[in-house]
C-alpha positions, 0 to 999 in steps of 0.5 A: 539635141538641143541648141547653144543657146538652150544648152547655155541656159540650162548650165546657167540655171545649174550654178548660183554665186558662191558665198562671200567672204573678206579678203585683205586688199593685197589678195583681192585682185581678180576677186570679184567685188560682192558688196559695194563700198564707199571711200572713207576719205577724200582725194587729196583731203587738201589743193596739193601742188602738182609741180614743184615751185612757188605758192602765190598769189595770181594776182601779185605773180604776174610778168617781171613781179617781184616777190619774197620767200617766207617759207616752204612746203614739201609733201608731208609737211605744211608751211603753217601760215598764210601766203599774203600779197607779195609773198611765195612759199617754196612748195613741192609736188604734192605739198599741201598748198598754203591759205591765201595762195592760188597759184603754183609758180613754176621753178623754172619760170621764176629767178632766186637770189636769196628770199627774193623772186623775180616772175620771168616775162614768159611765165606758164599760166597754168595753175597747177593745183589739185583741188581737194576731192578732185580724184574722188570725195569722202563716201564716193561708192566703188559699185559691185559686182566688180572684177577688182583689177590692178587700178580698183586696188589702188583705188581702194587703198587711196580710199582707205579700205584695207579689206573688201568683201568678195566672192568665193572662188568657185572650185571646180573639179577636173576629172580626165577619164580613159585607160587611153591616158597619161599624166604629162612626164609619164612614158605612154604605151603603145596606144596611150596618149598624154592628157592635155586638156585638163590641163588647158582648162586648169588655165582657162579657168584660172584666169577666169577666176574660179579655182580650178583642180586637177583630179586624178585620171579615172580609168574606163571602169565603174568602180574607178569612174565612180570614185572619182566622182565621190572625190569630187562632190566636194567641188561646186562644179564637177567637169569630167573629160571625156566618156560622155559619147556613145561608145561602150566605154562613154561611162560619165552617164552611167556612172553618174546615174548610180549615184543620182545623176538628175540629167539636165540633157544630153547632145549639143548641136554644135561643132566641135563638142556635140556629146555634152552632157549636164545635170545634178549629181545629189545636188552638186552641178556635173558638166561631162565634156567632149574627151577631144582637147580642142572639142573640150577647150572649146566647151570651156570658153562658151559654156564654163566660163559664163558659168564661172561669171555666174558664180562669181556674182557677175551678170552672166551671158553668152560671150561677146560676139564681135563683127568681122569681115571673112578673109577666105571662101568657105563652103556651106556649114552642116546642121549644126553650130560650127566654132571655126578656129581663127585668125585676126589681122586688123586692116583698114579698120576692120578685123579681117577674120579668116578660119583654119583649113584644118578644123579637125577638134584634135589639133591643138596646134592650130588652136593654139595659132587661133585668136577668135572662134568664127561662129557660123550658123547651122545650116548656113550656105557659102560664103564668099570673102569680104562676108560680115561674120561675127567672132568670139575672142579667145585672148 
């Protein structure tokens, strides 16, 4: 049995980022940016105004000045001409702002009647330009790698990059396993139940940025296990659900051994998801989870999705592990790392964090209650309330 750390290197070693390909912009959100790029124009390419009013000049715009309007700039469209001493332009928010001009004359601040303008006493002395390049200038990089949020796309449509060169979306193959099993909708047998977490880990996956596929359900025989995999040799990550304990029916390793299993190890001391299996099946990457819901979403936040990062081009690691102050006494931890289901409430500043009495790895409900893993260490004594302990976020 080896360790959380040593497991998650191993998985990592399994994987590489995938090849990249180009995408246009409007598809590119959650892609990961593969090759940094660089802004083909400035922002603004010119001194915009940023409010509606007058173009001047400072030095004429003073209290009680009065001055004559020669003309008028919208968006789009520049006064074509220079703004001189006594003179205003009339521009709009976003109007290129006029030779000579430095100053923006607020409307408010300022009484027409006809070309004449009259600067009222209490005038606003902001200038009220955007200086050309102000946001970013012409060759500015947008770095990668990048997870490309609604904001980056923006940024690289103002920067004039229509398309982006991003990495492919990792597949990853799901395949549920047990005669025990149904699909969602279906009538169970007596001593059947319905699949779920194929079906939890199709969304965490997803949102992670891998694309993720539901397999069929493979039944407890060699010939059915056995197809699902070929199936799903296509995929750059098979992840099995299920079969991989020490039962007579646990088929994943055997099934997986006939067809070039190179296992990588076998048992995690961790809690829950201690039967977990990996290593390369004619050189595509298996990972073989706990069949427990809770055991394999688990699984799938502290191993997969690292293991996602990894093949999208991001620096991979360990999960964020965050500090927060223990809400209730807990007895002493067993011999192995314990991911506690977990609540937070923020109070006085800190995160209060306070785990679940029910731990049992079947209880999908409590997991769906929980914001955060609380980790404790193997072998760790009591602890009391008040403890500083450190939390992975599930949100």
């Amino acid at each position: 049995m080896i360790s959380v750390h040593e497991a998650l290197a191993t998985l990592l070693d399994l994987v590489a980022p995938t090849e990249v390909e180009e995408v246009p912009i409007n598809r590119a959100a959650g892609r990961v940016l593969a090759e940094t790029v660089h802004a083909r124009r400035t922002q603004p390419p010119f001194s915009a105004s940023a409010m509606d009013g007058y173009a001047v000049r400072r030095a004429d715009a003073g209290p009680g000045a009065q001055l004559r309007v020669i003309g008028e700039a919208v968006a789009g469209r520049r006064f074509d001409g220079d703004v001189g001493p006594g003179q205003a332009v009339r521009i709009f928010t976003g109007a290129p702002v006029p030779e000579g001009a430095d100053d923006i004359l607020l409307q408010e601040d300022a009484t027409r009647d006809g070309d004449a303008l009259t600067v009222h006493e209490d005038r606003d002395e902001a200038r009220y330009i955007r200086a050309a390049g102000q946001d970013f200038s012409e060759g500015d990089p947008m770095e990668a790698p990048r997870r490309l949020g609604p904001a980056d796309i923006a940024l690289l449509a103002a920067m004039n990059l229509p398309r982006v060169r991003v990495h492919r979306r990792p597949v990853l193959a799901l395949v549920p396993t047990g005669d025990e099993l149904v699909m969602p909708g279906e009538t169970p047998g007596p001593d059947q139940i319905v699949c779920s977490n194929n079906f939890g880990l199709h969304a965490l996956l997803e949102r992670v940025g891998a694309e993720p596929r539901l397999m069929p359900i493979a039944r407890d025989s060699h010939e059915s296990l056995g197809e699902a995999l070929r199936r799903a040799r296509r995929a750059d990550l098979i992840v099995t659900l299920g079969g991989a304990s020490v039962g007579d029916h646990d088929l994943v390793r055997s099934v997986a051994g006939t067809q070039g299993l190179d296992l990588a190890f076998y048992k995690v001391a961790m809690r829950p998801g201690k039967p977990l299996t990996a290593g390369r099946m004619k050189g595509v990457p298996l990972i073989g989870l706990p069949g427990n819901p809770v055991s394999a979403m688990v699984c799938g936040h502290i191993f997969l999705r690292p293991m996602v990062d990894r093949m999208l081009g991001l620096p991979a690691a360990a999960l964020a592990r965050e500090d927060g102050t223990l809400g209730a006494d807990l007895g002493p931890n067993g011999g192995r790392e314990h991911y506690m289901r977990a609540r937070l409430a923020r109070q006085d500043g800190t995160w209060i964090c306070t785990p679940f009495e029910r731990q049992d790895s079947a209880l999908l409900s409590v997991l769906g209650q929980a914001d955060a893993l609380m980790v404790r260490q193997a072998g760790e004594g009591p602890l009391e309330a008040g403890t500083k302990v450190p939390f992975i976020r599930l949100t």
